[in-house]
C-alpha positions in Angstrom: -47.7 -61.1 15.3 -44.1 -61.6 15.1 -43.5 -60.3 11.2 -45.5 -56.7 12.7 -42.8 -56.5 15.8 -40.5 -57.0 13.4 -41.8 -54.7 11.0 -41.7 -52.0 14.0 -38.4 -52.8 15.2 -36.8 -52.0 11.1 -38.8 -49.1 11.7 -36.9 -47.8 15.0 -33.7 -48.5 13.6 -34.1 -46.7 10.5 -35.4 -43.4 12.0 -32.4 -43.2 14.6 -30.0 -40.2 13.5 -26.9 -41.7 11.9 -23.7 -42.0 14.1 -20.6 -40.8 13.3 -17.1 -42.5 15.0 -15.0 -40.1 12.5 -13.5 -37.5 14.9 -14.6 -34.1 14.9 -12.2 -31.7 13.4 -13.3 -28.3 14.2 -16.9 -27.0 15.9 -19.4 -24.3 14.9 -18.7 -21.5 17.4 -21.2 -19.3 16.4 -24.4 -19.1 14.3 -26.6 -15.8 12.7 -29.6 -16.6 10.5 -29.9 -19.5 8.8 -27.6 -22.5 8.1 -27.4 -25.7 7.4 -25.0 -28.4 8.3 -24.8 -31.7 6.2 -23.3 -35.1 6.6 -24.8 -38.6 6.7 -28.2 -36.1 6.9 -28.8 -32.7 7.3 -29.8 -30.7 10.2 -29.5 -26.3 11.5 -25.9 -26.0 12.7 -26.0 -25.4 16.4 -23.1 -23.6 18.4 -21.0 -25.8 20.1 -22.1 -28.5 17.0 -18.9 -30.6 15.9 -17.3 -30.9 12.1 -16.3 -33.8 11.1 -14.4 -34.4 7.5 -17.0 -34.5 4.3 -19.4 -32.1 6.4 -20.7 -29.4 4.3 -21.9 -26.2 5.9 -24.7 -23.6 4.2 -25.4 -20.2 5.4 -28.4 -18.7 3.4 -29.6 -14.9 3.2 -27.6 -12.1 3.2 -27.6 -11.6 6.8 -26.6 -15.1 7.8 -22.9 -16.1 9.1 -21.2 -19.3 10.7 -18.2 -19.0 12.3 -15.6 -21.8 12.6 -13.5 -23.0 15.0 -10.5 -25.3 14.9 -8.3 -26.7 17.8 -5.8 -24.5 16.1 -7.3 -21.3 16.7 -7.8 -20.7 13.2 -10.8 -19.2 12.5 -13.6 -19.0 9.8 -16.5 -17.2 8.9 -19.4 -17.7 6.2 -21.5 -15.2 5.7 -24.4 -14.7 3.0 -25.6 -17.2 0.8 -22.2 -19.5 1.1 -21.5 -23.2 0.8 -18.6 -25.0 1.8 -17.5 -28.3 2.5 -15.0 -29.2 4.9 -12.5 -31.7 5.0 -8.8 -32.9 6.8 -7.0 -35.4 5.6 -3.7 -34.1 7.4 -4.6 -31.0 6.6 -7.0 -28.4 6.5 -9.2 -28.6 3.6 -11.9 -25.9 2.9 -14.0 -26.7 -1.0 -16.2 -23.1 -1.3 -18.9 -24.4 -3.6 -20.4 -20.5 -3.6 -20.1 -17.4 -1.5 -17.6 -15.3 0.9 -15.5 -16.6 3.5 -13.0 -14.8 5.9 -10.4 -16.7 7.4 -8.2 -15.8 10.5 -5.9 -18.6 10.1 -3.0 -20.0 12.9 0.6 -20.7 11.7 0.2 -24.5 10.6 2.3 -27.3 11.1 5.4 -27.8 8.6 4.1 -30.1 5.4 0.1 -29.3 5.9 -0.5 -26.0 4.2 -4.8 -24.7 4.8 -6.1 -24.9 1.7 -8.9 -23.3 0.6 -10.5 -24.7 -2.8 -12.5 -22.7 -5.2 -14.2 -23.7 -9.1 -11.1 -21.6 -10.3 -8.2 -21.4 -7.7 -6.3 -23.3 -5.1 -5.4 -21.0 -2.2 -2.7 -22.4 0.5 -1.4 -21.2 3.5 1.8 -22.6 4.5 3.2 -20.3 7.3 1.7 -17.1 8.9 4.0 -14.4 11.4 
């Protein structure tokens, strides 16, 4: 009896959604059609839903979009069949793996340019007016 408790306690614990301690770095503020958000696992991006560094976020169809948020102000949108991971290591970090984005960006801080990272370019954004 005790190897079947056992057995249905490994169970529990394995299906419980992975926990994240990393700090989120910006939220989804707004969601159209379908998309995808992807970490540890991957679930429908919510409004209100927090990124954290490493997520990738997938809008598919051509009416989809997901719009960005950071405590910045600086905005971005996916729209269409777009992929894009998302990542700060001091700075903004935006990898497009496919699609359209459209930024509204905030002046950033002195040293830690937004980048935004393409198959064939390195975009970066080191002051705005």
């Amino acid at each position: 009896p005790w190897l079947v408790a056992a057995a249905a306690l490994v169970v529990v614990v394995l299906r419980q959604p992975p926990k994240s301690d990393a700090p989120a770095i910006a939220e989804i503020a707004a969601v159209t059609g379908e998309c995808w958000q992807a970490a540890a696992d991957e679930r429908r991006c919510e409004s209100g839903t927090p990124i954290r560094s490493g997520d990738t976020l997938r809008t598919n169809g051509p009416d989809a979009t997901a719009a960005l948020r950071f405590p910045d102000g600086t905005e971005v949108v996916l729209s269409g069949d777009t992929a894009v991971s998302v990542s700060d290591g001091g700075a903004k970090c935006l990898r497009v793996h496919r699609g359209n984005l459209s930024l509204q960006v905030a002046p950033q801080p002195p040293g830690r340019p937004l980048r935004v990272e393409t198959a064939d370019a390195v975009i970066e954004v080191v002051g705005t007016t």
